[in-house]
N, C-alpha and C positions, 0 to 999 in steps of 0.2 A: 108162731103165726107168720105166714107170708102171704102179702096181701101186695102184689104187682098189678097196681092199677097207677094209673100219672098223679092220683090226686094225694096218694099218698109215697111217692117217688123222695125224696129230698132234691136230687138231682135231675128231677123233671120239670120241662117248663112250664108243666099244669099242676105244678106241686102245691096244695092248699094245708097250711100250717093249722086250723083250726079243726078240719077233719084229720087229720094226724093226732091233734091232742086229746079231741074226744076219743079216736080208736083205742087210745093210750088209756084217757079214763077209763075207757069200760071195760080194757082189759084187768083194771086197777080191782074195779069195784068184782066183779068177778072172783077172784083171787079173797077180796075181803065181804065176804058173806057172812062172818060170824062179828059178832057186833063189837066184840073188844078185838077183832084183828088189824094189824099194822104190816104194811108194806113198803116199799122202797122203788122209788123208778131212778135208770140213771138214762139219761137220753143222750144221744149224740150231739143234734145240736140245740143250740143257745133257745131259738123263738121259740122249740117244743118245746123246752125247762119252761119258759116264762110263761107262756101258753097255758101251760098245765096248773102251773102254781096260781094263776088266775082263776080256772074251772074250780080247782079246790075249793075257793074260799065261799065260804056260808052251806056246803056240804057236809053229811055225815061223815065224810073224810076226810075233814080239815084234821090236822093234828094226829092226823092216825096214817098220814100218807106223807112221806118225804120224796120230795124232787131235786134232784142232781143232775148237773152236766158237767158232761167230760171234760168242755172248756175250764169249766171253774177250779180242776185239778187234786180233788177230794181223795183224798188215800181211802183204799177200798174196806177198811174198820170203820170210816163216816157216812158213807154210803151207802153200806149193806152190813148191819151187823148179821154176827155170825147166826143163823136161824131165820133168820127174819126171809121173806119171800122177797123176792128181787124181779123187777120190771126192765127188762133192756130193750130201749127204743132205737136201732140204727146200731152201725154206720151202714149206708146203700153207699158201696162201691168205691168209699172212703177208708184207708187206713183207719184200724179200732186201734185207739190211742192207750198206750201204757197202765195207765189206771184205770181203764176201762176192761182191760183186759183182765188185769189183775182181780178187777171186783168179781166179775162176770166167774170167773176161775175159781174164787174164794166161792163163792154161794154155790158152786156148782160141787165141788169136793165138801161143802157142809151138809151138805143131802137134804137142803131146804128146798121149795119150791122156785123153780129160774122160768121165768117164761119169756123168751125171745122174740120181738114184734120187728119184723122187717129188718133180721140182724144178719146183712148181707156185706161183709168187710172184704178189703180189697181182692184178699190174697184168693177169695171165691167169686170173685167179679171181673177181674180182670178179660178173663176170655168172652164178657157178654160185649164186649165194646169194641168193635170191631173195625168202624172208621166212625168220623164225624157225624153229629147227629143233619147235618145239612147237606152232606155227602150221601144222603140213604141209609148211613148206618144204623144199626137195630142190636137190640140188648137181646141176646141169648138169653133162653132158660135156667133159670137157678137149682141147683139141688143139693138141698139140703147136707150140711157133715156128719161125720158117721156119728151114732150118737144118739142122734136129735131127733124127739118125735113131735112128729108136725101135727098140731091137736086142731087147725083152721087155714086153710089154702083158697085163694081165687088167684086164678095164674090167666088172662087173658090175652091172648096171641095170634099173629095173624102168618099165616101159612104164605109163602111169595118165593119167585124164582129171584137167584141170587144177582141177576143178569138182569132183571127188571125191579128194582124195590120199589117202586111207586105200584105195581100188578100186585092187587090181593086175591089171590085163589079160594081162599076161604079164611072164615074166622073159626079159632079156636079157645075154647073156656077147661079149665082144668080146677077142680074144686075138691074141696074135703072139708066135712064139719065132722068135727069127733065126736061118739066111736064108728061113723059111718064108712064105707073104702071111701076111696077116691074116684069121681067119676070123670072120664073126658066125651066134653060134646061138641060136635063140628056143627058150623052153620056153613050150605055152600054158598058160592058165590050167586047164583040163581035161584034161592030157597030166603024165605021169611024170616026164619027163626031155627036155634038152634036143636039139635036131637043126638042123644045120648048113643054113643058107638060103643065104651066099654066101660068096664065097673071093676076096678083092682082093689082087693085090701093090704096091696103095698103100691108103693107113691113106684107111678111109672118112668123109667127110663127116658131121658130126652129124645134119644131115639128110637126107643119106643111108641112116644106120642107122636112124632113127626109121622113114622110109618102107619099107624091108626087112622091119621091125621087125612096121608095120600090116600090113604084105599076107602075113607068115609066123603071124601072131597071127588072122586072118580080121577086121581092125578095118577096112578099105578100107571107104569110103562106097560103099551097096549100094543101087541105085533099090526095092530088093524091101520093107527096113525102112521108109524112107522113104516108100513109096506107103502100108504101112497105117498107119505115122504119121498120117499127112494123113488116112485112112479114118476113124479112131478122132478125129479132131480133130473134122472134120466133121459126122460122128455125132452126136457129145455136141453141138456147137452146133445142129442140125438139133433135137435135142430141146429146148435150150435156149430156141431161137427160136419152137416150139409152145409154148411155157409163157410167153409173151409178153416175155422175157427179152433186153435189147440184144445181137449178137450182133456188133457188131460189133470186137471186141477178138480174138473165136474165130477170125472168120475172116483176119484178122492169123497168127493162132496156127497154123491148117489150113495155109494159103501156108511158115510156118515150117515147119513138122513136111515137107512137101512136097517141103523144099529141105534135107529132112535134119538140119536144125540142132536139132529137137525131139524128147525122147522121152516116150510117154504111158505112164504107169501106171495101174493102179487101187492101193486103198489096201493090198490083199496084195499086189502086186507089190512095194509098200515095203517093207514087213513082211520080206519075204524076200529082200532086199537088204542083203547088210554098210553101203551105203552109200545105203539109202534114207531113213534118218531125215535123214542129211545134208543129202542132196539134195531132201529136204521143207522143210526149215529154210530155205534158201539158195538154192535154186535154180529155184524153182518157179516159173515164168512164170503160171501161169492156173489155178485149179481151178473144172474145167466139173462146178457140182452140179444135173446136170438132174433129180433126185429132190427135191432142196431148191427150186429155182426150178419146178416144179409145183406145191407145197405153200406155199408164199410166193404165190405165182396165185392161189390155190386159196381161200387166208382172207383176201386184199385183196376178192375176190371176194363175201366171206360165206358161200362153202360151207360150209369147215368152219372149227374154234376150233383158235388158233393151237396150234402140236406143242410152243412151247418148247426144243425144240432147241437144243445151241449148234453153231459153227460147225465145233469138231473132230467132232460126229459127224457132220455132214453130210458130211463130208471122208473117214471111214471108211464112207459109204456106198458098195454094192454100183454103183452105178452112177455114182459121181462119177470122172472122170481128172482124173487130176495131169500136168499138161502141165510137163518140167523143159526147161531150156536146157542143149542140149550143146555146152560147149566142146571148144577144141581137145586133142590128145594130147599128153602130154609125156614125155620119157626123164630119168629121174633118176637118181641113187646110191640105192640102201639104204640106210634109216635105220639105225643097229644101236639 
């Protein structure tokens, strides 16, 4: 079972311990449908032991359900005897501790029932963590080790350029209730609610979903931006180069914008961007101020006496673009 929402995150700061233990019981009860069967949970950590052991009590489950944590350091015979069905709650992103491993390994070579609830351990998380969660950084997609069949998935994600992480392009939902496939649904940025683009009965590739992801969000590189990229490049150096101005950096910039990889603003298209101060700060490849390099012409010349100008107004000039580099797309978690 993986369920990547914050509320059940451990390591998330909208992590709620109480909806954790319930998901735990009802995986519990589940598993104990027949009225003399016994179970075993070993949880990662401490508050979801105690948590649970609390739900238990004045249930049809009391005494019939053992709760362990890994802190407490249970050799994997006290824990899970041999047959017995076994509940693993965690670790999200944390080293899985010795005896937990152990357990987990024992019940799995017993050929008993193992069911896995958000048992995402370091050594397959590492690469979700990319920089600081205050930095922009964003937890990659999880997938599953070989092995494991995933009998309940809600993977919820938001699609953004790697160059803007506060800019969400669209949301994205990835789900599976067993024995159904798995579906993935995009919600765009400009649309209500979410609507179903594909339906696999095996769990899709990460990058898979991401490319599903572009082409149901309208993000597919389109010759149509691309050409007046390059249009709008070459313009402003075309004026540039009449005001006696080097242009040869622009026309680097034009070939860029050409091949896609550029987008041109003016300085209200920032303005009216959640993510244009950003991407003015950081990301700016070139700003073509064919209004300023006239006027720079113009009093090297001795026409007229210098404007004084500084450089941010030239930059909020009607006719200066802001040439940004677009990076690649990324699929993340939600921050909460």
């Amino acid at each position: 079972m993986n369920i990547e929402v914050p509320e059940l995150l451990p390591s998330s700061r909208g992590y709620d311990v109480d909806a954790h233990a319930l998901l735990a019981l009802a995986a519990v009860q589940a598993v104990c449908r027949e009225a003399a069967a016994t179970a075993s949970v070993l949880t990662h950590t401490l508050d979801c032991a105690l948590r649970m052991q609390l739900l238990l009590r004045d249930t049809v489950l009391e005494g019939r359900v053992s709760v362990h944590c890994a802190a407490w350091g249970a050799q994997a015979e006290e824990a899970a005897p041999p047959g017995r069905p076994l509940l693993v709650v965690g670790p999200d992103g944390e080293a899985e501790p010795d005896s937990m491993r152990a357990t987990r390994q024992q019940a799995a070579a017993g050929g008993g029932t193992l069911v896995l609830l958000n048992h995402r351990p370091a050594s397959s998380t590492t690469a979700r963590f990319g920089r600081p969660r205050f930095l922009g950084g964003g937890r990659r997609p999880w997938s599953p080790s070989a092995g494991v069949e995933l009998a309940y998935e809600i993977v919820p994600l938001v699609l953004r350029r790697e160059s803007v992480p506060g800019e969400s392009l669209a949301r994205v939902l990835l789900r599976r209730s067993y024995p159904n496939p798995w579906v993935l649904m995009v919600s765009r940025r400009d649309s209500d609610g979410y609507i179903e683009v594909a339906r696999r009965e095996t769990r899709p590739t990460p990058r898979a979903i991401q490319q599903l992801s572009e082409a149901s969000a309208g993000l597919t590189p389109s010759p149509a931006p691309a050409k007046a990229a390059a249009a709008a490049a070459a313009a402003a150096a075309a004026r540039a180069a009449n005001a006696g101005v080097d242009t040869s950096d622009m026309a680097t910039t034009a070939a860029a914008a050409a091949a896609g990889r550029c987008r041109v603003c003016s300085w209200v298209d920032l303005q009216a961007q959640p993510w244009g101060m950003q991407a003015y700060a950081s990301s700016s490849l070139l700003r073509l101020r064919a209004e300023a390099a006239a006027k720079e012409a113009a009093e090297a010349a001795g026409g007229v006496a210098a404007s004084g100008r500084g450089w941010l107004e030239d930059d909020k000039a009607p006719s200066t673009r802001h040439v940004l580099a677009i990076t690649g797309l990324t699929l993340t978690l939600p921050l909460p």
